[in-house]
C-alpha positions as CSV (number, residue, x, y, z in Angstrom):
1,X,96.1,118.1,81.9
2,X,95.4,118.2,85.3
3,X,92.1,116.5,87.1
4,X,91.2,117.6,90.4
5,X,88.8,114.8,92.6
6,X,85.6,116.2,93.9
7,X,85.9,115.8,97.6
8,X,82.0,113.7,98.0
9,X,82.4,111.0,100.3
10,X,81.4,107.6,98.8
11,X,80.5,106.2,102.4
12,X,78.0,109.2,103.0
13,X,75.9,109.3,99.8
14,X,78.4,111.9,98.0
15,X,77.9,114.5,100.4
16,X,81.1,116.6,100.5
17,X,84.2,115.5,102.9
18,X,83.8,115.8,106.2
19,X,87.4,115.6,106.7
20,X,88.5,115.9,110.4
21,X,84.8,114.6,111.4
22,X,85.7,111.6,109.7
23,X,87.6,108.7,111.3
24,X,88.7,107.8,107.6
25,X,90.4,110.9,107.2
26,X,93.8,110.0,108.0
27,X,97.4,111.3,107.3
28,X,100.3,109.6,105.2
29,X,103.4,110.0,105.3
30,X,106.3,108.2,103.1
31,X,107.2,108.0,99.4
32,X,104.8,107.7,96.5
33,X,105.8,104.2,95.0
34,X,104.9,106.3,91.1
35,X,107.0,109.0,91.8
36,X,109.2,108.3,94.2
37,X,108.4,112.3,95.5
38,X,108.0,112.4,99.4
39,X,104.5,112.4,100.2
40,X,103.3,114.4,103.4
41,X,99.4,114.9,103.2
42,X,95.7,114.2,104.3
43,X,93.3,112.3,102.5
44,X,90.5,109.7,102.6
45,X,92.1,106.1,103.4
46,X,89.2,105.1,100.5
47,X,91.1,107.5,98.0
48,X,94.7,106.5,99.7
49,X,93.8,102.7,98.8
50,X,95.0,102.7,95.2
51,X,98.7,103.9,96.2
52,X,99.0,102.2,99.0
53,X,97.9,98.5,96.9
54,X,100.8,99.6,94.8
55,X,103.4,100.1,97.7
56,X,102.5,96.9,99.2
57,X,102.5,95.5,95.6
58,X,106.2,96.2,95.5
59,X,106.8,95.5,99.1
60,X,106.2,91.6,98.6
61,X,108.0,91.5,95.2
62,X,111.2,92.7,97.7
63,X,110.5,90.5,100.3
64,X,110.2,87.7,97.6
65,X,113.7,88.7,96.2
66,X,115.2,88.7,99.9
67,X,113.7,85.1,100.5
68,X,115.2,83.7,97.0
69,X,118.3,84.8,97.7
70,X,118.2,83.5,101.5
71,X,116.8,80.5,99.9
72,X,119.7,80.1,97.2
73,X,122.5,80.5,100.0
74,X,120.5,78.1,102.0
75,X,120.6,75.3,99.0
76,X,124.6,76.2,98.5
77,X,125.3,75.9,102.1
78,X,123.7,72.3,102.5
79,X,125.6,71.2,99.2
80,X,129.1,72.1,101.2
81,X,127.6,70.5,104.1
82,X,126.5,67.3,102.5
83,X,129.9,66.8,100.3
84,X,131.7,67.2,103.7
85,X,129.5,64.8,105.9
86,X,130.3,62.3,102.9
87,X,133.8,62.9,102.5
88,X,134.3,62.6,106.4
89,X,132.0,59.3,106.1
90,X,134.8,58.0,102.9
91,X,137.6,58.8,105.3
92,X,136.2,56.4,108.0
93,X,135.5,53.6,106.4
94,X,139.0,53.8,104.7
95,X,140.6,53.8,108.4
């Protein structure tokens, strides 16, 4: 089943699209985060908010990935660092 949107503009008492006329008519191009299909169209940034909540949406789950991992290589890193600084302190108070 296949539902097609009326075009009436929320913003101007749902009286049809002015499209063009309309500084909220803008164009987007990318990948639909659903689908994955390349997306190349014009639309209402009101109608384009759902999709684009749902990009962003998995946008900060990768940047939260990328900073656990930093953050994991971070804590191993200071562990090497910290058994060193006390093995060099060992060695010179044996001296």
């Amino acid at each position: 089943m296949n539902l097609d949107a009326k075009t009436n503009c929320p913003l101007d008492g749902f009286k049809p699209c002015r499209q063009l006329e309309c500084a909220w008519f803008i164009k987007v191009l990318g990948k639909n985060p659903n689908t994955g299909k390349d997306v190349e169209d014009w639309g209402c940034s009101v109608a384009w908010l759902p999709i684009l909540s749902i990009e962003n949406s998995q946008q900060q789950r990768q940047t939260g990935a990328a900073v656990e991992s930093f953050r994991n290589e971070m804590v191993k890193s200071n562990e090497v660092n910290t058994a060193i600084m006390i093995e060099t302190a060992n060695l010179k108070f044996l001296k």
